[in-house]
Structure formats: structure tokens, C-alpha cells
C-alpha positions as CSV (number, residue, x, y, z in Angstrom):
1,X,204.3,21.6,47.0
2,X,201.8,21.9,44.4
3,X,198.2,21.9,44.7
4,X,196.2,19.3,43.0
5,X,193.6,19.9,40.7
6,X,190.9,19.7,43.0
7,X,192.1,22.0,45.7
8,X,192.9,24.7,42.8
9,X,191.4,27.8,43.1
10,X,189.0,28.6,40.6
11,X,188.3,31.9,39.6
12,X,185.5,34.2,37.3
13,X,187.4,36.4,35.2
14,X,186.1,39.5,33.6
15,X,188.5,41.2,30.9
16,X,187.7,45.1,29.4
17,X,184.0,45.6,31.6
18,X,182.5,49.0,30.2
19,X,178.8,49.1,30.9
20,X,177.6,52.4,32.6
21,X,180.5,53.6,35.0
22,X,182.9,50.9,34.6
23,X,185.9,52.1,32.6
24,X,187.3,48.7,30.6
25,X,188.3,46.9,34.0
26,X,189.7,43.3,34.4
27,X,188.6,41.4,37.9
28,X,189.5,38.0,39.0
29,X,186.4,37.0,41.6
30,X,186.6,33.9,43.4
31,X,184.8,31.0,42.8
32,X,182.7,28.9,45.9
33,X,182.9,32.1,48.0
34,X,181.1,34.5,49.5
35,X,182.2,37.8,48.1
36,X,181.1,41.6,49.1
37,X,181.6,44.2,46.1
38,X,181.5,47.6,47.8
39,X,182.6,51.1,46.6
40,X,180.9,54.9,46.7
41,X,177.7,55.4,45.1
42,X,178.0,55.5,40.9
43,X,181.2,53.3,41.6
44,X,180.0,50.6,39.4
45,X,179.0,48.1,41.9
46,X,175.7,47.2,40.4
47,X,177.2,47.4,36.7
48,X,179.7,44.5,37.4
49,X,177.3,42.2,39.4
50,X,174.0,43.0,37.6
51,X,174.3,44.2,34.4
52,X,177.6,42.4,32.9
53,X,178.3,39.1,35.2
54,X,174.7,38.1,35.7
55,X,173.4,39.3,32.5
56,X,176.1,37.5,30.4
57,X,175.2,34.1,32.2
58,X,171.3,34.5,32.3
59,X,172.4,35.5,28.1
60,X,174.1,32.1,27.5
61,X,171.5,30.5,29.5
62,X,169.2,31.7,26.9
63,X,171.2,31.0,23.7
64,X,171.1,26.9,25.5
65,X,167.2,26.9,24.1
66,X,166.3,26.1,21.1
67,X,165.6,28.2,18.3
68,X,162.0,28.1,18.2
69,X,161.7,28.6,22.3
70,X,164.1,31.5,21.9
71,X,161.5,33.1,19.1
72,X,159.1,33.7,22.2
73,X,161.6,35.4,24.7
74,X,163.4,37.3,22.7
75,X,166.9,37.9,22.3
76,X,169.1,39.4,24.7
77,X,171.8,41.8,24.2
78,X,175.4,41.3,24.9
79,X,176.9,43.5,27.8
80,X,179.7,45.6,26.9
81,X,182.4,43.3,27.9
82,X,185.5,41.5,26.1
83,X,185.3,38.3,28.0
84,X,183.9,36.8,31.0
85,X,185.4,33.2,31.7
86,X,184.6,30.4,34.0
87,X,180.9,31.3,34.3
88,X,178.3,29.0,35.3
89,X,174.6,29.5,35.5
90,X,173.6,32.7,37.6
91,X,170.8,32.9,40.1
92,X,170.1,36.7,40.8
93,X,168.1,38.3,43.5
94,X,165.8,41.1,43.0
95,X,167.6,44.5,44.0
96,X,165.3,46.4,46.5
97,X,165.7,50.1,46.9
98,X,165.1,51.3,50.9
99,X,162.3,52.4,51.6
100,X,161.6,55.7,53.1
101,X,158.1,55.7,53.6
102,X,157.8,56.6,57.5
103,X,154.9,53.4,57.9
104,X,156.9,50.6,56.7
105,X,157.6,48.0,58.5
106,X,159.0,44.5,59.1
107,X,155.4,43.1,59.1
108,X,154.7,45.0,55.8
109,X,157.6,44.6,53.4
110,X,157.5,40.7,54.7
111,X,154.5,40.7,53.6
112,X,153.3,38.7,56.9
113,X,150.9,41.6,57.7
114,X,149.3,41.6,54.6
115,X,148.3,38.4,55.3
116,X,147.6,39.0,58.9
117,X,145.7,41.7,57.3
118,X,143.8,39.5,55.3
119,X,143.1,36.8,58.2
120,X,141.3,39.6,60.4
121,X,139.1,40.6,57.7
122,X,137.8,37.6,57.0
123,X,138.0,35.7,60.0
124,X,138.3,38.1,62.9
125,X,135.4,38.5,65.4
126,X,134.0,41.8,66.0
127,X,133.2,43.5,69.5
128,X,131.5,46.8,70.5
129,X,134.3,49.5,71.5
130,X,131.3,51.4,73.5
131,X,130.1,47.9,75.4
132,X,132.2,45.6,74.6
133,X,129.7,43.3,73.6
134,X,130.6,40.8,70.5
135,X,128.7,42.6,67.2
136,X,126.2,40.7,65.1
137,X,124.4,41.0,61.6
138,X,121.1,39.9,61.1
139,X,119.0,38.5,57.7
140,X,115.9,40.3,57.2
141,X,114.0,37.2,58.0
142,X,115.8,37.1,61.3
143,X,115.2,40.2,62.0
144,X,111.1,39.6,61.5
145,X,111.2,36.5,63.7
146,X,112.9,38.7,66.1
147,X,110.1,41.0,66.5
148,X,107.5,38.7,66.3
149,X,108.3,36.4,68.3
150,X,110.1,38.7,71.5
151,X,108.1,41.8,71.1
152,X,104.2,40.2,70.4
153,X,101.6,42.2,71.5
154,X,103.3,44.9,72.0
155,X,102.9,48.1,70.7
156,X,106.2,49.1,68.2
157,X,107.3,51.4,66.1
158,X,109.7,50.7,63.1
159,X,112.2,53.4,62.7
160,X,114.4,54.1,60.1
161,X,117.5,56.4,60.9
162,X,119.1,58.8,58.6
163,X,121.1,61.6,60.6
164,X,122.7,60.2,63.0
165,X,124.6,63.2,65.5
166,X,125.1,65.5,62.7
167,X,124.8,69.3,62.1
168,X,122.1,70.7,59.4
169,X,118.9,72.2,59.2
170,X,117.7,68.9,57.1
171,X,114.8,70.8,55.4
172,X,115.0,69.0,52.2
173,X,114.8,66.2,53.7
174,X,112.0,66.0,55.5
175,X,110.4,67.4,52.1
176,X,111.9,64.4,50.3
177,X,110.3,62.0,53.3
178,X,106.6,63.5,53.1
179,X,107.0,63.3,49.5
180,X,107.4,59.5,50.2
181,X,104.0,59.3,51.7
182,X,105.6,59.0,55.5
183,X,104.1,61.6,57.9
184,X,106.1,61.2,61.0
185,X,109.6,61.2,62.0
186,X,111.2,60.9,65.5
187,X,113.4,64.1,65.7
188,X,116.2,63.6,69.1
189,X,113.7,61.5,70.6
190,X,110.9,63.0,70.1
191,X,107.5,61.7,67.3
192,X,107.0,65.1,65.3
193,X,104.9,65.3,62.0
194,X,106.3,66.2,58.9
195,X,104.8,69.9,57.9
196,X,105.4,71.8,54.7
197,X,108.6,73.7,56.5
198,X,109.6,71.5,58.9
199,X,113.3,72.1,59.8
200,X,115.6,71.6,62.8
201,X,118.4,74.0,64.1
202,X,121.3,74.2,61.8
203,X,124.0,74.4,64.4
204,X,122.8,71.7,66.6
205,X,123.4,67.7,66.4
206,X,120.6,65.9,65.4
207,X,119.4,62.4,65.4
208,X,116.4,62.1,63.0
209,X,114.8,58.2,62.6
210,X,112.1,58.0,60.0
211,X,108.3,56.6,61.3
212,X,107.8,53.5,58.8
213,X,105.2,51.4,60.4
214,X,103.3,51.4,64.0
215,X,102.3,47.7,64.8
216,X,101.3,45.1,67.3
217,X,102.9,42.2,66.0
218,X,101.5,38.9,65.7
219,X,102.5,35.8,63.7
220,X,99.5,36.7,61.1
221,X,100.7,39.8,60.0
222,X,103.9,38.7,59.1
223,X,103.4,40.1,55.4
224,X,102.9,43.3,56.5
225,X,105.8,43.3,59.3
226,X,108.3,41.8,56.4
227,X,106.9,44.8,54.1
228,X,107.8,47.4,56.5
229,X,111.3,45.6,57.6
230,X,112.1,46.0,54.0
231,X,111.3,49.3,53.7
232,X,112.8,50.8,56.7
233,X,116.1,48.7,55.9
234,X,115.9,50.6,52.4
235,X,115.6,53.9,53.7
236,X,118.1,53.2,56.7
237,X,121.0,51.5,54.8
238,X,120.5,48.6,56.0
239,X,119.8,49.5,59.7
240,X,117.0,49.4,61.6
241,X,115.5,50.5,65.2
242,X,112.2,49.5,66.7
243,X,111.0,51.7,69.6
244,X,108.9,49.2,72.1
245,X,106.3,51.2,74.2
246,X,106.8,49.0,77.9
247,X,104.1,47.0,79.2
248,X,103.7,48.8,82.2
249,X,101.4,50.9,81.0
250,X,101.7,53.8,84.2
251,X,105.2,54.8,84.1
252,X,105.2,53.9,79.2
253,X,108.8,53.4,79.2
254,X,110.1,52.9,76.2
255,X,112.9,50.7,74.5
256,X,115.4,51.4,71.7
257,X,116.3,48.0,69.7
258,X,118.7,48.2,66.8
259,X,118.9,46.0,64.0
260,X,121.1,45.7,61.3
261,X,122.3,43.5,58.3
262,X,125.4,44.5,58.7
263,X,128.0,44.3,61.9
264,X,125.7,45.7,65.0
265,X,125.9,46.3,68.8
266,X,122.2,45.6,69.8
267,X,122.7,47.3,73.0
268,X,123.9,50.7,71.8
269,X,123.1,50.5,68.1
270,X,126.8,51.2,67.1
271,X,127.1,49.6,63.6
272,X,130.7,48.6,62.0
273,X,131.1,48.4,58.0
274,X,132.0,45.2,56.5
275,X,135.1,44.2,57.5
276,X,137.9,44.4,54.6
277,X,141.8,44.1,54.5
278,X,142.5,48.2,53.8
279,X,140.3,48.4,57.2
280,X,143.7,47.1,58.9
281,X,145.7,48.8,57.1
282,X,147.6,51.7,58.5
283,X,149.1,52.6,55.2
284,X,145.3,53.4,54.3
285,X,143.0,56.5,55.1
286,X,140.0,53.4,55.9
287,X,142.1,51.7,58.5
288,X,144.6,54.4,59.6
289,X,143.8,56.5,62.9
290,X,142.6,59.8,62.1
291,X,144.5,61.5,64.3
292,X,148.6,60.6,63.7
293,X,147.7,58.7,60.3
294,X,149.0,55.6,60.6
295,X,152.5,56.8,62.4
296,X,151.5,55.8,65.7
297,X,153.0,59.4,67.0
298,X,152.1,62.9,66.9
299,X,154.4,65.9,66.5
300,X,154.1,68.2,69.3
301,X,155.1,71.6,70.0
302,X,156.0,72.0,74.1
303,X,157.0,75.1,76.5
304,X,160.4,72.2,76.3
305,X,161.0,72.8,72.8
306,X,160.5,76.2,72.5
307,X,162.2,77.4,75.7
308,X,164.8,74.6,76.4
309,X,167.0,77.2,78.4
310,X,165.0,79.1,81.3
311,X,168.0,80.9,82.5
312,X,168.2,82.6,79.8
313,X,166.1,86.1,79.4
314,X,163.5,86.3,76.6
315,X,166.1,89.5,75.3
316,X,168.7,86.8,75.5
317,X,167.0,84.7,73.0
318,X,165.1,82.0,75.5
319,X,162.2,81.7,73.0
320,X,164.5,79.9,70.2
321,X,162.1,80.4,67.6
322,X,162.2,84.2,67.9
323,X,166.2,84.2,69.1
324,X,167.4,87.6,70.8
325,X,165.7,90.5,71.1
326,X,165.3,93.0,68.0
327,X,162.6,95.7,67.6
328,X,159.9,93.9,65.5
329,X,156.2,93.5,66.1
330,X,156.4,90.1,68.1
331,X,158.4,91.3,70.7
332,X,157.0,94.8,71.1
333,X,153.6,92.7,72.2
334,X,155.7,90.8,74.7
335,X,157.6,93.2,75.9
336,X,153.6,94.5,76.3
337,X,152.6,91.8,78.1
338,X,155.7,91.7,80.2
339,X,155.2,95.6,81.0
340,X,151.5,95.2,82.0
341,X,152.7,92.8,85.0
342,X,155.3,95.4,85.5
343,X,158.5,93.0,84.5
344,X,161.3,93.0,81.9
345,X,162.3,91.1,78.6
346,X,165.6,91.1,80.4
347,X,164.4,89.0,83.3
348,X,165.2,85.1,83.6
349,X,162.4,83.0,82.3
350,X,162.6,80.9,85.5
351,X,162.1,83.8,87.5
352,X,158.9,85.0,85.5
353,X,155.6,83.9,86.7
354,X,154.1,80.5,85.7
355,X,150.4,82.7,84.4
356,X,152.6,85.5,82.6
357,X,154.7,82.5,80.6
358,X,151.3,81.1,80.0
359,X,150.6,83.7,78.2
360,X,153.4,84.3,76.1
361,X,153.4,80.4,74.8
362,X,149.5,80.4,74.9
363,X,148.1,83.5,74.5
364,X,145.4,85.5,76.8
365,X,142.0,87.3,76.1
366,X,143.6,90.2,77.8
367,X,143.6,93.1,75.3
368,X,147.4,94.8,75.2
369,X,148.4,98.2,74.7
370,X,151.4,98.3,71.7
371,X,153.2,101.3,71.2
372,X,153.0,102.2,67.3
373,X,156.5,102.1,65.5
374,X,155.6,104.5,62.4
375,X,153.2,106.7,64.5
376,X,154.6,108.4,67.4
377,X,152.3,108.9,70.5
378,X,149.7,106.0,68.8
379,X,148.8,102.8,70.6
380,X,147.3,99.8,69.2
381,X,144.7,97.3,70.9
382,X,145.4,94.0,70.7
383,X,145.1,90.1,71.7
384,X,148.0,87.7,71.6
385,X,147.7,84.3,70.2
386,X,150.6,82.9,71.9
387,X,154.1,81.6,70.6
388,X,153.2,77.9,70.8
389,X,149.6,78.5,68.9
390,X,150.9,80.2,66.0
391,X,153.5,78.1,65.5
392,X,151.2,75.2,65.8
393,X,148.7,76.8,63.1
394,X,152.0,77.5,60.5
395,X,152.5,73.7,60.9
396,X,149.3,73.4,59.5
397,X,148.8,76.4,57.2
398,X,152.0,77.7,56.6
399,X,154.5,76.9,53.4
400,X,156.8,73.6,53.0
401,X,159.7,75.8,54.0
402,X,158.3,77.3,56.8
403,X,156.8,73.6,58.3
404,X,160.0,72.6,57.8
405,X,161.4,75.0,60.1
406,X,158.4,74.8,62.8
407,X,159.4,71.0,62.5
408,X,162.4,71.4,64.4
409,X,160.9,72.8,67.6
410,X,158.4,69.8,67.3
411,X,159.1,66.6,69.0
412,X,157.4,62.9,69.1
413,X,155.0,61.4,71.2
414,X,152.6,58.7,71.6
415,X,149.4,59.2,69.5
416,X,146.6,60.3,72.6
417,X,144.1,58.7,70.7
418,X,145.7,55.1,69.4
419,X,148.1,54.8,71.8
420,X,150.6,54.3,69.1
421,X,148.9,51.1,67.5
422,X,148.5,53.4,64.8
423,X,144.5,52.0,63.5
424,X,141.4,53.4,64.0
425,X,139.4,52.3,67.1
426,X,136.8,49.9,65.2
427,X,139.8,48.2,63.4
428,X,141.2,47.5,66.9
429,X,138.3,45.5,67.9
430,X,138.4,42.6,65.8
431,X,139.5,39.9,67.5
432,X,141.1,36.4,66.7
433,X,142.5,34.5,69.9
434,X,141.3,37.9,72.1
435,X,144.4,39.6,70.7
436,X,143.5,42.5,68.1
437,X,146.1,43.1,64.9
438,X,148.2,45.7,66.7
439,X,149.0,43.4,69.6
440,X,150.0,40.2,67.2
441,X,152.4,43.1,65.7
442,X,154.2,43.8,68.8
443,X,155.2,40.3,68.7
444,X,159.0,39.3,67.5
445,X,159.6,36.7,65.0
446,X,159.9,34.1,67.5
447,X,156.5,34.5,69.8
448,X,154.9,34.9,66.5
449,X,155.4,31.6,65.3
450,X,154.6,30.1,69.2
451,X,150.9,32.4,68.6
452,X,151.3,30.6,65.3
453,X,151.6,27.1,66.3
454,X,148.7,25.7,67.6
455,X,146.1,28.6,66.3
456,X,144.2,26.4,64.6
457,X,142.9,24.6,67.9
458,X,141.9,28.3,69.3
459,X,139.7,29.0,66.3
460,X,136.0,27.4,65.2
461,X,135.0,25.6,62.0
462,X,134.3,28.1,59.7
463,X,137.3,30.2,60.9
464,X,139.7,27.6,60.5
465,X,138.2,27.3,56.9
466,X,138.9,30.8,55.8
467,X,142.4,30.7,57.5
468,X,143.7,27.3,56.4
469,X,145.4,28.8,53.3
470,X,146.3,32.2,55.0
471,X,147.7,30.4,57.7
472,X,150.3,28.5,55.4
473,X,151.7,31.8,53.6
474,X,152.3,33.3,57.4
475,X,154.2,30.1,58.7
476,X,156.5,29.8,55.4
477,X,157.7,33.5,55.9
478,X,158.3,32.9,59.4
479,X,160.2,30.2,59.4
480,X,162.5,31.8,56.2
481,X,163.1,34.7,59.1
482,X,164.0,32.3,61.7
483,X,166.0,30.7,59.5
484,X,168.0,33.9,58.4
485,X,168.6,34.5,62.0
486,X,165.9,37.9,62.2
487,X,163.7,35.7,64.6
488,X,164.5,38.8,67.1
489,X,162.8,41.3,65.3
490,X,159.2,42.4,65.7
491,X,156.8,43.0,63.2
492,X,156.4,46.3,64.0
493,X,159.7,47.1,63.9
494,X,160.3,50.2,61.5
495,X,161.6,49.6,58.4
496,X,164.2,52.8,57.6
497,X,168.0,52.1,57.6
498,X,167.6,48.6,56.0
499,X,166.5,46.4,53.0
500,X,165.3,43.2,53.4
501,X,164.2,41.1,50.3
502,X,163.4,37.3,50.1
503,X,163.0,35.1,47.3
504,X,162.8,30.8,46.2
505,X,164.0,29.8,43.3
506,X,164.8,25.9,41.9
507,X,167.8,25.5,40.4
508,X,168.7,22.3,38.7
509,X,167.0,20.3,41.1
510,X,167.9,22.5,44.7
511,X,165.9,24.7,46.4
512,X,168.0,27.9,46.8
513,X,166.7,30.5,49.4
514,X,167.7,33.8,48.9
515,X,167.8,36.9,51.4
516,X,170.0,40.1,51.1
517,X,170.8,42.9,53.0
518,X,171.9,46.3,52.0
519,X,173.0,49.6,53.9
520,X,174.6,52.6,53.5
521,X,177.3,54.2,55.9
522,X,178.8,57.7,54.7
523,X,180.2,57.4,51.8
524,X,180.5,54.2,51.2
525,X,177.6,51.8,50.2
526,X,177.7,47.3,50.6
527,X,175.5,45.5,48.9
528,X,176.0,41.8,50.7
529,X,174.2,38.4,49.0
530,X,174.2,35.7,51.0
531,X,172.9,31.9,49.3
532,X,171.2,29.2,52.0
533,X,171.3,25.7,49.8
């Protein structure tokens, strides 16, 4: 029987397609259907969806305007095809290459942590990582009702710091200071005058706070407190200590208090810069942890790597970087170290003592005796620096090729010093909610949006004033992820084997979301677009 007109299958038909790789083929594609082109890379895949189905619609589309509107977009060229029938207007997502960078994310190429980004820097609160006390800035005038009013009548002096636990001798600059007309300075805690050669020790860490102003203050010298406030803030980059003498005059304790216009801890004087996106960024040398750079892990070369098999003898090849035994330099020293403790290359790692491994791995003080290979009867003297220490020095000095090698005997593991939320410790201490950035990250798709939810009840005025707009860009793509079924995934999640690209569009009156996935599996490669009306 038949099939009526509506139940007909309709169909896209492409005759003689030659852009790029395709050589004059004819397709028939389904209409109303999801379809899946796939084929080996430099197949043609993108030639046929991109560059002759979808450019030949988004052409006609173009040639529908008028004229005079088509004067201002230009004209579009025809792709190299004989005919395309039963086309209808073409909606095409934005192809997206994977990425490879090793610090992409779900969070980041969502672009929900640029925005959680964004939300911390403006409306996180900051807390000392020394104390744990919350930071605050101060105006200058705050500052000068500060002292007045908490430390009148008693006797101060306004400091303003410039080294601050760093190495140098800092002779010019105590020559730059007396030139300013100061005569003092506070050198590691201690009031010193400034002398035509005054110096510190070069290899030592110094503090060094500038002597502005010794006062008593009272409400009627205000003028002259606000004068040397300004001053001191000038000279100390905008922070400031005073040095209260106690008023228990037998035992003159003194106090440190810091000040600052900027983010402070008045309790230990640690002082934060202004808070800015890039500070949370671990993509960013100003927000990344100094010590794995943003990766959250750390490449470390173990006794593991480098001798995975103990039963096997160091002649044997047990130390994999070096393999078996030949009659080179390395292994004459170990075979020295080895003879010194009276034992053999041909003896079982296992069986070797813990101390004498040591020192093959880690290298000793212990001066060697090495029998010369090109004079007879010579010995040389000499240290060892270890297997594991020289190849952790050609990780760092050595060429691409040979860190490429040294890479394999490396493994993974937790950064020491971030704990593998991958930012800098000052960035970790902005809060909002007493969560920091990294812990929202850890969070799928789904407690997200629960953190999400109610947020705005868990903030104060003036943060729920900053966020308000913020807050709406982070709901819309979290709800476009739950909708697409990825509420699973958390934000942290690394971003390697797939793509993920979302878009909105209107379309003759709908509102068409758009998310596609592509992978690659051997030889073959899918490119998969999927259309949510």
C-alpha cells in the first residue's frame, strides 16, 4: 500500500559535491532526522556539512534580502556543487577544536568559572591565611581617627616599611631616605640613624620601616598626624605601621599596629593586593600556585620509578634509566660506591642496604675513589650526586628531548603546597558562603545549582548588588547542562578527550538550543549535532 503524502520521506539531495576532499559525490540525507556523518580524518566530513550544505542555505538565505541590505554583507560565493535540493534554512553550530591545554576544564570552557571568577573578585570576603582573621582596608581619615582616638597620649611612632624579609645590603637606600630629610629608620626591630654609609648585611633578610613622625597624639594635632599618615602611606605603598610604646612604663613593651588602604590583617600586618579576576585564575601566573602552576599536580621522580624491579641487580639493569651494566663513567662510580661497602653490581637491589641505595638514588658527601679508564694505575676523587638528583636537575636544565625522556620515569602527585586546588594560597582565602573558589569547583553540575539556589539569602546588600547580574549568567549555563543531561559532571572536571560547545540562536520565532559533542576513536572521527526545540 502506498504511502500518502504526508508520511513520505523527504530527503536533502546533493548531486556532484567537490569542495576540498570531496570528489563530485551525490548523497541523499534524510530529512526530520537526526543524522551522524563520520569517516577518517581529511574524509570530507566537514566539507559536506559545513562548507557546501550549510553554506549553500546560509547563501540563499542571503540572496532573500534585498538589494540594498545585501550591499552591506557582501556577497557570498557559491560552493562547488551541481545541486542541492530540498533545502530549508540552516542553523549551524560553531565547530570547536579540542583542546589540549592540560588546565582546561568543564568550569572554564563553560565559561561558569569565568564568572565564578568574576563573583569572587568583586564580591568575595577576604581572611588572613596566617590568623585567619577577616582582612580590612582603611581610608586615610580612618586611619587618623584610629590613632587618635585608641592610642591618645601615648607615645607612637609612624613607620613606614619598605623591605619587608628580603636579602640586600640596601645602601642606596638609606642614602635616598636621608636625602629625604628622615634621620631614622627601624632596621629588624631595632631604631638606628641613618649615617653616610649605613648598610645592612647583604646575605641576611631584613625588615627595614622608615621613622616618619614621633607623636603623642591628641585631637589638636590632627593636621600634623594627617601630614605624617600621608606621608608614610606615600613612602610605604599605601601601608602603614605605628609602633605604640606601652603604658606601663617599667617593663616599655611595645606594640606593632598595621594599617593599610588596601586588604590588611591588623594582627600580623599581612596585606593582600586588590582583588581581580586573573587572581583566580589558574590559567594565570597572578592566580596560579607557584609551585605546580595551575595543574594541581607535580611530577615526581621516586626510588618506584626508577627502580620498579628490586630483584633485579643494578648489572641486570634495576636502575631503568641507566639499563644493564656497560663500562661507562656512571657505573664505574657505582660500582665505587658499591666496592667501598664491600658489595657487588651483581647483587639484588633488595638485598643491598637501605643507606648504600640511598646513596646511589641521592647521592653522599662521601668522596669515592674511581679507577681512571685512559690512565692505568690513576684514580680520581669524587662526590656522587645521586641517580634521582641528576635526573631531577635534567628535568629542569636539560634539552626538550632529554625532558622528554626524564618524563617517563616521572609520575603524578598531589601538589604539597595547594593540595591540588591548583591557586595560590591568598586566592584561596576569599570567601563567599565560607566556601573558597576551589571548593565551589569540586562541585558537579547538580550541587552547583542547589549552592546556587538560594545564594542570594546567604549574601549582604552590597554583595547581592555586585552579584545580581553575575548570578544570572551562572544559573542560565547551568540549567543548559542539566538540561543536556551533563548535570553529573564537576566543574573541575578536565577538559581533554572531549568538546563541548553551546550556543542560542532564534529561528523564525523558536528558541533553538544547541550543544555538540565531538571525539575521536582510532582512526575514525564523529562529529554528532544534536537540536533541543
Amino acid at each position: 500500500m502506498a504511502k500518502s503524502e504526508i508520511e513520505k520521506e523527504e530527503f536533502i539531495e546533493v548531486y556532484g559535491a567537490r569542495e576540498h576532499n570531496l570528489k563530485n559525490i551525490d548523497i541523499k540525507i534524510p530529512r526530520n532526522k537526526l543524522v551522524v556523518i563520520t569517516g577518517i580524518s581529511g574524509s570530507g566530513k566537514s566539507s559536506l556539512a559545513f562548507d557546501t550544505i550549510y553554506a549553500e542555505g546560509q547563501r540563499r538565505y542571503m540572496e532573500s534580502f534585498s538589494a540594498y541590505a545585501r550591499s552591506f554583507m557582501g556577497n557570498m560565493e557559491r560552493p562547488d556543487v551541481d545541486k542541492i535540493d530540498g533545502l530549508s534554512p540552516v542553523i549551524s553550530i560553531e565547530q570547536k577544536t579540542t583542546s589540549k591545554n592540560p588546565r582546561s576544564t568543564v568550569g572554564t570552557v563553560t565559561e561558569i568559572y569565568d564568572f565564578l571568577r568574576l563573583l569572587y573578585a568583586r564580591a568575595g570576603v577576604a581572611y588572613s591565611h596566617i590568623t585567619g582573621n577577616k582582612m580590612i582596608k582603611q581610608s586615610e581619615d580612618q586611619i587618623i581617627d584610629h590613632i587618635i582616638n585608641n592610642f591618645n597620649s601615648q607615645k607612637l611612632t609612624l613607620l613606614a616599611p619598605i623591605v619587608k624579609g628580603r636579602k640586600g645590603h640596601y645602601r642606596e637606600d638609606f642614602q635616598k631616605i636621608k636625602k629625604l630629610g628622615f634621620t631614622k629608620a627601624r632596621v629588624d626591630g631595632q631604631i638606628v640613624e641613618i649615617e653616610a654609609k649605613t648598610e645592612v648585611d647583604r646575605y641576611k633578610i631584613h625588615d627595614i620601616e622608615v621613622v616618619i613622625d614621633r607623636i603623642i597624639p591628641k585631637e589638636e594635632d590632627r593636621f600634623r598626624i594627617s601630614q605624617s599618615v600621608k606621608t608614610a602611606m606615600n613612602m610605604g605603598k599605601g601601608v602603614i605601621m605605628c609602633l605604640v610604646e606601652s603604658k606601663e612604663s617599667e617593663n616599655k613593651k611595645e606594640e606593632i599596629h598595621h594599617f593599610s588602604k588596601y586588604l590588611m590583617d591588623p594582627e600580623s600586618g599581612l596585606s593582600y593586593d586588590e582583588p581581580a579576576p586573573n587572581m583566580f585564575s589558574y590559567n594565570s601566573p597572578y592566580g596560579w600556585c607557584p609551585t605546580c602552576e595551575g595543574l594541581g599536580v607535580v611530577q615526581n621522580i621516586s626510588e618506584s620509578t626508577v627502580i620498579p624491579d628490586k630483584s633485579l641487580s643494578i648489572s641486570r639493569g634495576a636502575i631503568v634509566p641507566l639499563g644493564e651494566y656497560r663500562d661507562i663513567w656512571i657505573f664505574n662510580v657505582i660500582e665505587a660506591i658499591l666496592k667501598s661497602k664491600k658489595l657487588s653490581v651483581a647483587t639484588p637491589v633488595k638485598d643491598l642496604p637501605v643507606d648504600v641505595v640511598a646513596s646511589i638514588l641521592y647521592g653522599s658527601e662521601e668522596i669515592f675513589k674511581i679507577k681512571s679508564k685512559t690512565h692505568d694505575g690513576e684514580t680520581w676523587n669524587s662526590k656522587f650526586e645521586g641517580i634521582i638528583n641528576w635526573l631531577r636537575r635534567q628535568m629542569i636544565e636539560g634539552s626538550d628531548k632529554i625532558q622528554d625522556w626524564v618524563r617517563e620515569f616521572a609520575k603524578d602527585e598531589i601538589c604539597p603546597d595547594c593540595h591540588g586546588d591548583r591557586l595560590k594560597i591568598e586566592s584561596l582565602h576569599f570567601k563567599i558562603d565560607n566556601c573558597h573558589i576551589s571548593k565551589v569547583s569540586k562541585l558537579n553540575i547538580r550541587q552547583l545549582q542547589e549552592w546556587f539556589s538560594n545564594i542570594e539569602t546567604r549574601l549582604d546588600e552590597k554583595q547581592n548588588i555586585i552579584a545580581y547580574e553575575i548570578l544570572k549568567e551562572i544559573r542560565k549555563r547551568i540549567t543548559f547542562l542539566i538540561d543536556v543531561g551533563l548535570d553529573y559532571l564537576d566543574l573541575n572536571r578536565r577538559f581533554r578527550l572531549f568538546g563541548l560547545k553551546s550556543s542560542f540562536t532564534y529561528a523564525f520565532g523558536w528558541r533553538i538550543a544547541a550543544y555538540s559533542i565531538s571525539y575521536a576513536s582510532g582512526n575514525a572521527a564523529c562529529r554528532c549535532f544534536i537540536y533541543i526545540g
